[in-house]
N, C-alpha and C positions, 0 to 999 in steps of 0.2 A: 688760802690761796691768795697768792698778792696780784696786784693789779697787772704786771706786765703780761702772769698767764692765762689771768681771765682776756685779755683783749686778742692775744695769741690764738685762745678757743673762739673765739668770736668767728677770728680771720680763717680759722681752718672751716667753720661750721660753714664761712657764706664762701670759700672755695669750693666743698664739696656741693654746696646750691649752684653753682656758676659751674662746676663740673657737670653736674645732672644737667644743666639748663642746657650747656651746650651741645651735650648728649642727645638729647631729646630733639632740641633744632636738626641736629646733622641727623637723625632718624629721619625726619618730617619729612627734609629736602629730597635723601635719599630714596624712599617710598613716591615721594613726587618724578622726582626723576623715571623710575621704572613704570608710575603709572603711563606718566605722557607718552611714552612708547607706546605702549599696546594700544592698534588704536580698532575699533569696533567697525566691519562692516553690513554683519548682517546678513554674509551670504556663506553658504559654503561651497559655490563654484570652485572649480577647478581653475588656478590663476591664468592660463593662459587662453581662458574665455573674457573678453572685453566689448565684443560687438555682438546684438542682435539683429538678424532679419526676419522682422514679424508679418506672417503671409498673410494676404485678407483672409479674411475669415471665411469659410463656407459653408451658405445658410442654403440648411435643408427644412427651413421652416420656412410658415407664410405668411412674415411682416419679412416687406422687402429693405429696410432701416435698419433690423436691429443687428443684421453681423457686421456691418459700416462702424455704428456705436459701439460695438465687442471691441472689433478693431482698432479702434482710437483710443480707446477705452484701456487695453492690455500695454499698447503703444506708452500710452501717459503712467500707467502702474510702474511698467519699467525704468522709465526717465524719472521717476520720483522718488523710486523705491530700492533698484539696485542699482550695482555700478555697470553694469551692463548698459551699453551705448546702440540706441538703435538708429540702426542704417538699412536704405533702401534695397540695396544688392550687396553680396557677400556675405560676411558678416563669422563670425568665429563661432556661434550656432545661432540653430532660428527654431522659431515656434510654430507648430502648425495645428490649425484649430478648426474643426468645424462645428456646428451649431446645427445640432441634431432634433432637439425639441425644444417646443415652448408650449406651455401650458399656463394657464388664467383660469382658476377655480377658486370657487367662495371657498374662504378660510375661517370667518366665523359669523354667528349671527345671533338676532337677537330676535327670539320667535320667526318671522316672516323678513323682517328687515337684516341685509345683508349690511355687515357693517365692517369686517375687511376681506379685500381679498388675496389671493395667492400668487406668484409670478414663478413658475420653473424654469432652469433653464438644465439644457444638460448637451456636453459637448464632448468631444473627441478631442487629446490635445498629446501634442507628440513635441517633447522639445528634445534636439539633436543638436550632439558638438558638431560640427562640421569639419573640425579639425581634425578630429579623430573619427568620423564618421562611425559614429555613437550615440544610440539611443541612450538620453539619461533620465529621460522621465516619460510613461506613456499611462494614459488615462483614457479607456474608451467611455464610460460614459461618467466625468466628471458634473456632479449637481453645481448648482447657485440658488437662491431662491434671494426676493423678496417680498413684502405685504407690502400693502396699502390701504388705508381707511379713507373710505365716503363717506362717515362717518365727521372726518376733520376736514373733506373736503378733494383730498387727496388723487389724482386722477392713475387713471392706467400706465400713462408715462413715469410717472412718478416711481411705480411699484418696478417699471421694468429698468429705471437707471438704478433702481436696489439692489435689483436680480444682477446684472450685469457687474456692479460697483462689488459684489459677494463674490461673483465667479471669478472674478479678474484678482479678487484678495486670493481666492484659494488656486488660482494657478500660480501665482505667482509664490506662492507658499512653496507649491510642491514642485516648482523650477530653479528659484535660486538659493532655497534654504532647508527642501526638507527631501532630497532623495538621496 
């Protein structure tokens, strides 16, 4: 093999390296391209749902606070969590909830010593398109619960922004992402 077709093989060897290379590049971009389109939000509403009106809560329980805190509480899930925009009146569906029970019972203990307790909550929740005047989700007695330890100090309020902070995760689960 003389010298000019060894350098010949050389030159085809690092084409076909510079062919794959650029191969490879125009893959990458390509798969880039089609990722940045799709873009994730999380919900599977119906597109022509954009605004919620979320109705005070109605507490059929006897802490006169806690359907105010539910209330603010669903309000702020929403703005945080979907693309659903909440508005005072109107609104392309709204949610209506009322706050059926609350219960506070020891959850565990240590002989005689109560060391956490239990926070239930359980509500009615109705969320309707308004557009289509459509029921898309109904839950007569939806749970929450949370604990809290006296134990680390922990007070009752504490246990019940758990309770609250659980019920407002799971409606909003079964509102904008799981009916």
């Amino acid at each position: 093999m003389n010298y000019f077709s060894h350098v010949k093989n050389i030159f085809d060897r690092t084409d076909n390296i510079m062919r794959y290379y650029r191969m490879s590049v125009g893959i990458l971009v390509g798969l880039f391209v089609l990722c940045s389109c799709y873009t994730f939000t999380g919900t599977t509403l119906p597109s022509h749902l954009k605004t919620i009106r979320v109705d005070p809560v109605v507490n059929q329980t006897l802490d006169p606070i806690l359907a105010e805190k539910l209330t603010q509480a669903i309000i702020n899930g929403f703005q945080l969590k979907s693309n659903l925009r909440p508005v005072n009146d109107g609104g392309h569906c709204k949610l209506i909830t009322t706050l059926k029970k609350y219960t506070h019972e020891v959850y565990n203990t240590s002989g005689s010593d109560v060391i956490d307790y239990r926070i239930d909550l359980v509500a009615h929740v109705q969320f309707v398109d308004l557009k289509k005047d459509k029921v898309l989700f109904e839950e007569e007695n939806l749970p929450g619960f949370g604990v809290y330890s006296v134990e680390k100090g922990e007070t009752e309020m504490q246990g019940q922004q758990a309770a609250i902070e659980n019920l407002v995760s799971i409606i909003l689960d079964n509102t904008i992402s799981g009916w």
